[in-house]
C-alpha positions as CSV (number, residue, x, y, z in Angstrom):
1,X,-37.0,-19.0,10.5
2,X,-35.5,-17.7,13.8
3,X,-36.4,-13.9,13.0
4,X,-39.2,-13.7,10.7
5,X,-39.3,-10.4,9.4
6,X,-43.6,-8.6,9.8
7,X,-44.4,-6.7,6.6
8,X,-44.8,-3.1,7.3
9,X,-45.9,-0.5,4.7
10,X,-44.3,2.3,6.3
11,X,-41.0,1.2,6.3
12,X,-39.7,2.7,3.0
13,X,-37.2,-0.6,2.6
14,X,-40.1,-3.1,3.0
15,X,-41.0,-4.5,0.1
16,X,-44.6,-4.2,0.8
17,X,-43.7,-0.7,0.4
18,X,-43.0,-1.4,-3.2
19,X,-46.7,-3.3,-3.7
20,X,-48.1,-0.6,-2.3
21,X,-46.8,1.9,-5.1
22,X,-47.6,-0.7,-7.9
23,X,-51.1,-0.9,-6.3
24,X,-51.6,2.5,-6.4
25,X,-50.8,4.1,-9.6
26,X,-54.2,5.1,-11.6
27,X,-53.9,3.3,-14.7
28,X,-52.9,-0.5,-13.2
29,X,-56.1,0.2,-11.2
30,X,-57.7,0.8,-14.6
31,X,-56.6,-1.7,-15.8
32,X,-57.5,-4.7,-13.1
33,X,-61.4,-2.7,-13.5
34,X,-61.7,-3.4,-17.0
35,X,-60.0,-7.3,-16.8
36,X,-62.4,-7.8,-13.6
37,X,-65.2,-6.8,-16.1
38,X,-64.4,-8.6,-19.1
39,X,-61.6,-11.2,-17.9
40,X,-60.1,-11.3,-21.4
41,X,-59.0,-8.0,-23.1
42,X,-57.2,-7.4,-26.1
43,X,-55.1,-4.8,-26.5
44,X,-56.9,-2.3,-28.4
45,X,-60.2,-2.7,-26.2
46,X,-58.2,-2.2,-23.3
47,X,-57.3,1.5,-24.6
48,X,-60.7,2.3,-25.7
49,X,-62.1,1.1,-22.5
50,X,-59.8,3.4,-20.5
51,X,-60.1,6.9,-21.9
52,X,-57.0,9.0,-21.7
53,X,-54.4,6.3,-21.1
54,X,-51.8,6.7,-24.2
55,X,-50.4,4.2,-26.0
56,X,-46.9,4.1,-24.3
57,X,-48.7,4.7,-20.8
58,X,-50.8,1.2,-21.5
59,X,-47.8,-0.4,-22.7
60,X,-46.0,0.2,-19.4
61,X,-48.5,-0.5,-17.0
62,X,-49.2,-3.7,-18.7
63,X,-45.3,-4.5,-18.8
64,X,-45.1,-3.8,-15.1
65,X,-48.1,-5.6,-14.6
66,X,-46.8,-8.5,-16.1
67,X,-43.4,-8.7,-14.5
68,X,-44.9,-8.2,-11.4
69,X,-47.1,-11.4,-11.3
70,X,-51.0,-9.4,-12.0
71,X,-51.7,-10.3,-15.9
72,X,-50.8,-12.8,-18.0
73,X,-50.1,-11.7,-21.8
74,X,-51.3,-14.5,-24.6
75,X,-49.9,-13.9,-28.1
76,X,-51.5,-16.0,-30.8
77,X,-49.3,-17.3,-33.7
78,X,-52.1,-15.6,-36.4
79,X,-51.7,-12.5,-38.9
80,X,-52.3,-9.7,-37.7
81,X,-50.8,-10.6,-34.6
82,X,-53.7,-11.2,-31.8
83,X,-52.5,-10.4,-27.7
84,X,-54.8,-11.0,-25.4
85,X,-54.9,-10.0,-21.6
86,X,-55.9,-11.6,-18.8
87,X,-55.5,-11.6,-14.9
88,X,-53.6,-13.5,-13.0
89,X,-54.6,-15.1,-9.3
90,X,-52.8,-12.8,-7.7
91,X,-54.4,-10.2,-9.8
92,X,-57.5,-11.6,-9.4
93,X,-57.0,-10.7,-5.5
94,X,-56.4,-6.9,-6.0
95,X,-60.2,-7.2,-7.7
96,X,-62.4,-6.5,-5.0
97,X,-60.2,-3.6,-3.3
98,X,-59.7,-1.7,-6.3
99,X,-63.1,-1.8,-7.5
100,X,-64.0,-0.4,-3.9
101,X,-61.8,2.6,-4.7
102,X,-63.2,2.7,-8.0
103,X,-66.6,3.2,-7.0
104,X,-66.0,5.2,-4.2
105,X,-64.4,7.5,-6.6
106,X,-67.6,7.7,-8.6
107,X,-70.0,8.1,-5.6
108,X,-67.9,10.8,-3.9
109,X,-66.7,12.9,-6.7
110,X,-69.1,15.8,-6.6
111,X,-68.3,16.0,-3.0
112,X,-64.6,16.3,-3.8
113,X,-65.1,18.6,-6.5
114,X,-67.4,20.9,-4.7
115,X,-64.8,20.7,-1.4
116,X,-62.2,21.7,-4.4
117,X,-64.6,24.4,-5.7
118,X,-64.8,25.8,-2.4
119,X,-60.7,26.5,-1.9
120,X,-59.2,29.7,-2.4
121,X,-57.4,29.5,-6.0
122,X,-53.0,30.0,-5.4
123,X,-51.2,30.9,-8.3
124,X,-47.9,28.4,-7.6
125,X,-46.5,30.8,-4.6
């Protein structure tokens, strides 16, 4: 390697760029909370454990998940058909971070809604 290239997140062409938005979106966070709490998830518990995520939404996230090397998806040859969820080592490493933002989220949300509370209302102009 005569030129090795440093990752930088704010070059739009990086790729760590593209981690970065994967990382990011609400409902793969969700999603690595609830597999970092109960390792193994079936589909249908991983919907009721995240409230408001539709059906399509889940399917997607976990599809992107998958391709992108964060969950492993384990379908059982049994009637009705079982699929199981699981994270990966490399999703295993986005644990700790994300459940940081998690509970920050929960410890600081009255302050962020009463700093909302306090703005003056616009009407779109």
């Amino acid at each position: 390697m005569d030129n090795p290239i440093t990752p930088n997140v704010l070059d739009p062409n990086c790729g760590s760029r593209r981690a970065l938005d994967l990382i990011a979106d609400k409902w793969t966070m969700l999603v690595v909370y609830v597999l970092a709490a109960h390792k193994t998830v079936r589909y249908g518990e991983l919907q009721r454990h995240i409230g408001g995520i539709s059906q399509k939404m889940l399917t997607q996230t976990l599809r992107k998940m998958e391709q992108d090397g964060l969950v492993t998806r384990t379908v059982y040859p049994v009637v009705p058909p079982k699929v199981e969820y699981a994270l990966t080592d490399l999703g295993c490493t986005l644990i700790e971070p994300l459940t940081a933002l998690c509970q920050w989220s929960e410890a600081y949300m009255h302050h962020v809604e009463a700093a909302r509370s306090m703005q003056p209302h616009h009407n779109g102009n």
